[in-house]
C-alpha positions in Angstrom: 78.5 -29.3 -15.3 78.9 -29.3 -11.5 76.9 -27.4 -8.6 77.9 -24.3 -8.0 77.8 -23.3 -4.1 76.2 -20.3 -3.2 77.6 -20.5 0.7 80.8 -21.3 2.3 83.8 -19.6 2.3 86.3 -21.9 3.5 89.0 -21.0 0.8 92.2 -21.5 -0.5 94.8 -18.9 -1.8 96.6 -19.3 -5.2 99.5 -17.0 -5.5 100.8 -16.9 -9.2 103.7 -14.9 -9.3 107.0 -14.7 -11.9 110.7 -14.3 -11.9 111.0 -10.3 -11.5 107.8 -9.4 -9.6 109.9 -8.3 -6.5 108.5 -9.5 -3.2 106.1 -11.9 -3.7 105.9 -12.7 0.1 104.3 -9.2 0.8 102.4 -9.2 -2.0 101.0 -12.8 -0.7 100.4 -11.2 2.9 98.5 -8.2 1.2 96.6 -10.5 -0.4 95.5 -12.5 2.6 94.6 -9.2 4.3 91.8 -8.6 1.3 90.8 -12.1 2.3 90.0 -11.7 5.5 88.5 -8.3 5.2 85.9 -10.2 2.7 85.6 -12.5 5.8 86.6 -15.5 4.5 88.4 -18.5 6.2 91.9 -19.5 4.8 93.0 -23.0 4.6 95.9 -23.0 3.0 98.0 -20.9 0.3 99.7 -22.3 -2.9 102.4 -20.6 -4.6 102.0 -20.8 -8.6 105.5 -19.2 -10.8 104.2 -18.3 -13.6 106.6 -17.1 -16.2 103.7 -17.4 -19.2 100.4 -17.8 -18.5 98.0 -20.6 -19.0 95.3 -19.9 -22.0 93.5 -22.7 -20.0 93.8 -21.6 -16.3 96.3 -19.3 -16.5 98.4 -21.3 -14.1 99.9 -24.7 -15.2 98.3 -27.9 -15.2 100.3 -29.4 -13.0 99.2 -26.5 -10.5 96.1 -26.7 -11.7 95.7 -30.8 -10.6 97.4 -29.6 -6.9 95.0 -27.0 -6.6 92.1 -29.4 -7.1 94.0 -32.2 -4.4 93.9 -29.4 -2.0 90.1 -28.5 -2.6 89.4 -32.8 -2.1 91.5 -32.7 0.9 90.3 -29.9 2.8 86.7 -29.7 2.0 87.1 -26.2 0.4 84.1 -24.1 -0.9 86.4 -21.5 -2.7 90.0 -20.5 -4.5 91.0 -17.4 -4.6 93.4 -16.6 -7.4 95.7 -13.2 -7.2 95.2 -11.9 -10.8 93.1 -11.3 -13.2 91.4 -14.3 -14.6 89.9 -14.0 -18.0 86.4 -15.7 -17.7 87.0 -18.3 -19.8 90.2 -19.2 -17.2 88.0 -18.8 -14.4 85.0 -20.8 -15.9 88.1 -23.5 -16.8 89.1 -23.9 -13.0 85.7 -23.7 -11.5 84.9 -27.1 -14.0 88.6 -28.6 -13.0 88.4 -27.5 -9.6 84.5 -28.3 -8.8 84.4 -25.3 -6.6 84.3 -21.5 -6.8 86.9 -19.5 -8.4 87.1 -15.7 -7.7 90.4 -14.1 -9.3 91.5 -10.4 -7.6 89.5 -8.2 -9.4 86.0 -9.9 -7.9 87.3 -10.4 -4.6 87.9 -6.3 -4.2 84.7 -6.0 -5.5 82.9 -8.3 -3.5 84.8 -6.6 -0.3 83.6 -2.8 -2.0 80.1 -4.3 -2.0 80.0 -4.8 1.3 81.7 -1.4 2.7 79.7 0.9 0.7 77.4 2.9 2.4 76.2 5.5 0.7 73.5 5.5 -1.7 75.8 7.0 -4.5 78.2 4.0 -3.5 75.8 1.3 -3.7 74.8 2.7 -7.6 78.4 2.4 -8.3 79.8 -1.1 -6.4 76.8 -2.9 -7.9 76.9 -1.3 -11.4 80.9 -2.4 -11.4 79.8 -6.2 -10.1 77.5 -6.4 -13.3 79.7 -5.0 -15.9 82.4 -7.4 -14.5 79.6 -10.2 -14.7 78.6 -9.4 -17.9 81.7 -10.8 -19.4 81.4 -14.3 -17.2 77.7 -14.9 -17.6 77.9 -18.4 -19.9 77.5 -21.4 -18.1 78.8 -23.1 -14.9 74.9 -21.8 -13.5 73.0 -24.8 -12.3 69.4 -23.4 -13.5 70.7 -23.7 -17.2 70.5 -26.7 -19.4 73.3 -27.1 -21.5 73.7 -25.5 -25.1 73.0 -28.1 -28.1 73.5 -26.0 -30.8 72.2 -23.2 -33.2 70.2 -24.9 -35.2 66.5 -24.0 -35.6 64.1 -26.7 -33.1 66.8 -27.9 -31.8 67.7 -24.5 -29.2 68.1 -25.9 -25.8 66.5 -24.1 -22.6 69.8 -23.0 -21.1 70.4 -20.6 -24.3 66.9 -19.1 -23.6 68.0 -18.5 -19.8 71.1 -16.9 -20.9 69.7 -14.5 -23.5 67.4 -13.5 -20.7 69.5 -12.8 -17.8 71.9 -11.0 -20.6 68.8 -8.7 -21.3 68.2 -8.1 -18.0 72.1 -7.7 -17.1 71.5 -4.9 -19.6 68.6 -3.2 -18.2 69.9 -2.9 -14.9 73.1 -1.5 -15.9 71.4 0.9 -18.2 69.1 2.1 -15.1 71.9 2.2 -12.8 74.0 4.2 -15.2 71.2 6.5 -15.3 70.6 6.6 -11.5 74.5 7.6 -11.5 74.3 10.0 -13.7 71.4 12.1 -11.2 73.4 11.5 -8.2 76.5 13.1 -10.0 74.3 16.0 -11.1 73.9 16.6 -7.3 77.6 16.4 -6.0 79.0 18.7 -8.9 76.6 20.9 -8.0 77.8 21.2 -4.3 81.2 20.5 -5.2 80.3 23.9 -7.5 79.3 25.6 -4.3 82.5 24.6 -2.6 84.5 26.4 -5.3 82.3 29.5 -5.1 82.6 29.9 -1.6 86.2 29.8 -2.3 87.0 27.7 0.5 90.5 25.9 0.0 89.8 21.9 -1.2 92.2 19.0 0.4 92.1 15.8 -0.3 93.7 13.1 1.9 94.6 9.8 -0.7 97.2 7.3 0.2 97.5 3.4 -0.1 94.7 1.7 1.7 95.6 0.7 5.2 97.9 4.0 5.4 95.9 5.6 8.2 94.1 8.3 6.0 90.4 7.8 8.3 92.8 8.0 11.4 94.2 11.6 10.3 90.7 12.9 8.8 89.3 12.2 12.2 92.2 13.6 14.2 92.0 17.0 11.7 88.2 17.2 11.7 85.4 16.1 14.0 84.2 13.7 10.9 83.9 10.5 13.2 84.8 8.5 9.9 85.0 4.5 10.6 88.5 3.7 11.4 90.1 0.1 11.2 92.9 -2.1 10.8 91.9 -3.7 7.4 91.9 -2.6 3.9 88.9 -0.7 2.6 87.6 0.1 6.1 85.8 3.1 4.2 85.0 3.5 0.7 82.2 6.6 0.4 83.7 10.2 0.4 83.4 12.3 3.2 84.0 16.0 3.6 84.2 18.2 6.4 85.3 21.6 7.4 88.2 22.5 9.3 89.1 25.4 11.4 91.7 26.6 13.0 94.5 27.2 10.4 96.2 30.0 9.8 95.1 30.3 6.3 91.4 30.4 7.3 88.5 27.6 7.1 89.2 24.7 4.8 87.3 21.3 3.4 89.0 17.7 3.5 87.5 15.3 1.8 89.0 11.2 3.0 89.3 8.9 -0.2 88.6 5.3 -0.8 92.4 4.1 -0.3 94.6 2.3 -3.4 95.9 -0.6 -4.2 98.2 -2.3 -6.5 96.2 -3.7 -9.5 92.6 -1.9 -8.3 90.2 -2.8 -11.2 89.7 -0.5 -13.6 85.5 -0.7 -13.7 86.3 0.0 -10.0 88.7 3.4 -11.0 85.8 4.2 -13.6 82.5 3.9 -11.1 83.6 5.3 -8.3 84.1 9.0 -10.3 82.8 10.9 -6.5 85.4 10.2 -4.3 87.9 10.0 -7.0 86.6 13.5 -8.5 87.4 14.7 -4.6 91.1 14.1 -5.4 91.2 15.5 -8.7 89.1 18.6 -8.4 91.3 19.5 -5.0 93.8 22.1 -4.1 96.2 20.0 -2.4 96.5 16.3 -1.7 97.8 15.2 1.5 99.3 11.9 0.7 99.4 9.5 3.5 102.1 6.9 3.7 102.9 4.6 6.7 105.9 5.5 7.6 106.6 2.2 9.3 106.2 0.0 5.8 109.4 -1.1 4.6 107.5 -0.9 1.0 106.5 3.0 1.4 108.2 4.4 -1.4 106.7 1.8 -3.9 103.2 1.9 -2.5 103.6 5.8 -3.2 104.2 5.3 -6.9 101.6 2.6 -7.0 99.5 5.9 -5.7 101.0 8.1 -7.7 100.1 6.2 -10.9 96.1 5.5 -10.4 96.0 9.8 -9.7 97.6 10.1 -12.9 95.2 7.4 -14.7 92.3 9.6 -12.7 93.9 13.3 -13.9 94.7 14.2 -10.4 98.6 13.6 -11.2 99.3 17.7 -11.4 97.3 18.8 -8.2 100.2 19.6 -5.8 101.3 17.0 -3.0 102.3 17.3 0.9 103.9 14.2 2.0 102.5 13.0 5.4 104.5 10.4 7.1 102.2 8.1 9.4 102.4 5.7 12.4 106.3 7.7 13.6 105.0 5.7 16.9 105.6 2.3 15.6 109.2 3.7 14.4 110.0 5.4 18.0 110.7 8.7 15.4 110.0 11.9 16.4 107.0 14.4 14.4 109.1 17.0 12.6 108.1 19.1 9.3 110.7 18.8 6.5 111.1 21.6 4.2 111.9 22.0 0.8 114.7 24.6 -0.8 112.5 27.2 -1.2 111.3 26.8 2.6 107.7 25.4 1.9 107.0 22.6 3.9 107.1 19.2 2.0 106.7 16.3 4.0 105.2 16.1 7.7 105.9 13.4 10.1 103.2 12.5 12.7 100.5 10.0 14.4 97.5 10.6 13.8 96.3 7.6 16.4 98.2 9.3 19.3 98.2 12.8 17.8 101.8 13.7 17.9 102.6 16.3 14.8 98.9 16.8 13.9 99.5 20.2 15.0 102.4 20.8 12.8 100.2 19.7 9.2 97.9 21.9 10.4 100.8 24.6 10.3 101.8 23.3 7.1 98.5 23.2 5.7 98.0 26.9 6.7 100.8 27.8 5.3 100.5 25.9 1.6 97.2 27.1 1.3 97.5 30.1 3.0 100.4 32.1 0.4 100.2 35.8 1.0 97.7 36.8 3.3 95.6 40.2 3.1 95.0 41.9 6.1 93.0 45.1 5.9 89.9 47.3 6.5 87.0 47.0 3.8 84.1 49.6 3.2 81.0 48.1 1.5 78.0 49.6 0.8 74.7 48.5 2.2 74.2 47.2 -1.6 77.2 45.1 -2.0 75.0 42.0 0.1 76.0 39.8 -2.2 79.8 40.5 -1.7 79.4 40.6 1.5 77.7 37.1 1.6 80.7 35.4 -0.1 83.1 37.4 1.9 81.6 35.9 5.2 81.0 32.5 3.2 84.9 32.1 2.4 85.9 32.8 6.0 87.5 36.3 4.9 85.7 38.5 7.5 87.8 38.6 10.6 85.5 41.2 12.2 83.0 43.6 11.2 80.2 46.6 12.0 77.6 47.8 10.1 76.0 51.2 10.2 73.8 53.5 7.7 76.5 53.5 5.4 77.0 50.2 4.7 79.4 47.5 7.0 82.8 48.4 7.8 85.1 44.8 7.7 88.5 43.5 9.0 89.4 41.7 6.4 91.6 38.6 6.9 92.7 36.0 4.0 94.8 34.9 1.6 95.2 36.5 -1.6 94.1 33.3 -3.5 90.6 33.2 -1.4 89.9 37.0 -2.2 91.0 37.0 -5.9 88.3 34.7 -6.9 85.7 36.9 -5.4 85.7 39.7 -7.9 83.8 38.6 -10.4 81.7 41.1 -12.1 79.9 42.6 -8.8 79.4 46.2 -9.2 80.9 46.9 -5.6 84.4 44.2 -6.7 86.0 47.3 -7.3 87.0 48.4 -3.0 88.0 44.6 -3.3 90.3 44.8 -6.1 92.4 48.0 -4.5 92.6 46.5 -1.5 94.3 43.2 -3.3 96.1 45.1 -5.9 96.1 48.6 -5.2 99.0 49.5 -8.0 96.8 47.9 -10.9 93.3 48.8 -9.7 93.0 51.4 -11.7 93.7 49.2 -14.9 
């Protein structure tokens, strides 16, 4: 058994990669930029081909002994391995290594861990952490004597120590999955209100690092942190937006993707995924000076289908034009919707023109007209005002006379079974009202 280090973070980067993976220099870069946004100090990187893995330490033994030269010779605390490790791999290089090993799924979690924010995050980094620790919690821990067997008298002290932190592993996660479960209670219910009130849902997604906190902050006054590292924000944030032509709107800014994002990670953090999926439109944020764009966008494309987002329609939004010298434009598909919107949103060229083509996706046909409603019809009249449909209004003895102005999609939902839905309904569909 050896000491396992609680501090230091001087660490080296192991980089397994095999014959067809494609470019395994970006991928190596990418890698170092998770790194140093867990604040770690590189000392080196070692390359690993990998054609078929290790059962032992999933790279070769001959790796393996370099690895452990380099740990000697630099005084390292830590190695870093891009993949998956299975825990006994990772138990089997911390024992030939003498030193830490963290493969990619703890690192992001370790880096999640320290961007959450929000209370609801918190619940869900830390329940992830356990349920990945769950599987690696045997051995390699200094306060634990070593195993000596099953048989009766003869149970060592280290098998007691595991069986207790396993039960109280267990507790935890069954007290945070419970604490979970109360927070989630709370944002259906005012993701519920949102869809009453009508009020069209957007949701920005994109690979992390793509500039979605940048837009959000340029569309709305959200004052979301904003960085050049991946994962600068991780809790959902929704705000309202005015201006557009299609009436008032919510965007909600997403936790960003990444290639190989755990899956405990893709099943705790259900809120600001659920933003994505339970959305009218997702603007998806690529940066349009990445040479890798189009494969980062499948890599996004495949997690919202693994999240059931995959159907929810798409605008393209092209980001950073000013590190490309190209100019903001709106591209428009055949049938003469827009498509895919070029902009900046750190300068703030083309902001403008997604708002246009926001307005205009969400928007469809718009219903401009006068409303009657009887002093009675509050309620209506409440949701009205709530979905931004009331342009202008008066209100006498006889009830409140309205300029209506919305889309067709905002009203249609507001029919319901209200008493006084039936003024509404002529004025959306005054051919069929009768029916």
């Amino acid at each position: 058994m050896f000491d396992r280090q609680k501090k230091g973070d001087r660490a080296i980067l192991v980089l397994p990669h095999s014959r067809g993976e494609g470019d395994t220099i970006r991928r190596g870069e990418e890698f170092a930029e998770l790194v140093a946004s867990a604040g770690a100090e590189i000392l080196t990187s070692i390359s690993a081909r990998v054609e078929v893995p290790n059962p032992r330490f999933y790279i070769g033994s001959g790796k393996a002994e370099e690895v452990a030269e380099a740990v000697r010779a630099l005084e390292a605390d830590l190695v870093l391995v891009d993949h998956v490790l299975s825990p006994v791999q990772e138990r089997n290089l911390e024992k030939h290594l003498k030193a830490r090993v963290v493969d990619r799924a703890g690192l992001i979690l370790d880096i999640f861990a320290q961007r959450a924010r929000s209370h609801e995050g918190k619940l869900e980094v830390e329940l992830a952490q356990l349920k990945h620790l769950a599987t690696r919690l045997v051995r390699g821990w200094t306060h634990l004597d070593a195993q000596r067997g099953g048989a009766i008298g003869n149970r060592g002290p280290g098998e007691t120590q595991l069986e207790t932190d396993r039960r109280l592993l267990a507790e935890r996660v069954k007290m945070l999955t419970k604490r979970l479960e109360k927070v989630q209670v709370q944002r259906d219910q005012q993701r519920r209100a949102r869809l009453r009130n009508t009020v069209p849902r957007v949701a920005l997604v994109g690979y992390t690092n793509a500039g979605k906190s940048t837009l959000f902050n340029a569309l709305t006054t959200g004052g979301v942190y904003a960085a050049d590292q991946l994962f600068a924000t991780l809790d959902p944030t929704v705000r309202k937006v005015d201006g557009l032509s299609c009436g008032p709107a919510v965007v909600a800014d997403t936790v960003g993707f990444i290639r190989e994002l755990p899956h405990d990670l893709v099943a705790a953090f259900r809120a600001t995924l659920a933003e994505a999926r339970d959305a009218d439109l997702l603007i998806h944020v690529s940066d349009a000076a990445d040479e890798e764009r189009e494969l980062l966008a499948r890599v996004v494309n495949e997690v919202l289908e693994e999240i059931g987002a995959g159907d929810v329609p798409q605008l393209s939004v092209m980001n950073k034009v000013d590190l490309v010298d190209m100019v903001p434009r709106i591209d428009r598909g055949d049938d003469g919707k827009p498509r895919q919107v070029w902009l900046s949103a750190a300068t703030g060229a083309g902001v403008d023109g997604l708002r246009e083509a926001l307005g205009e996706l969400l928007g469809g046909d718009r219903i401009r007209a006068g409303l009657e409603l009887p002093l009675s019809a509050g309620r209506l009249h409440a949701r009205l005002k709530a979905a931004g449909a009331i342009a202008g209004e008066a209100v006498d003895e006889h009830g409140w006379h309205l300029d209506i102005d919305a889309p067709r999609s905002v009203l249609a939902p507001l029919l319901g079974d209200d008493v006084h839905a039936g003024s509404l309904r002529e004025l959306i569909d005054p051919v069929h009202a009768g029916h």
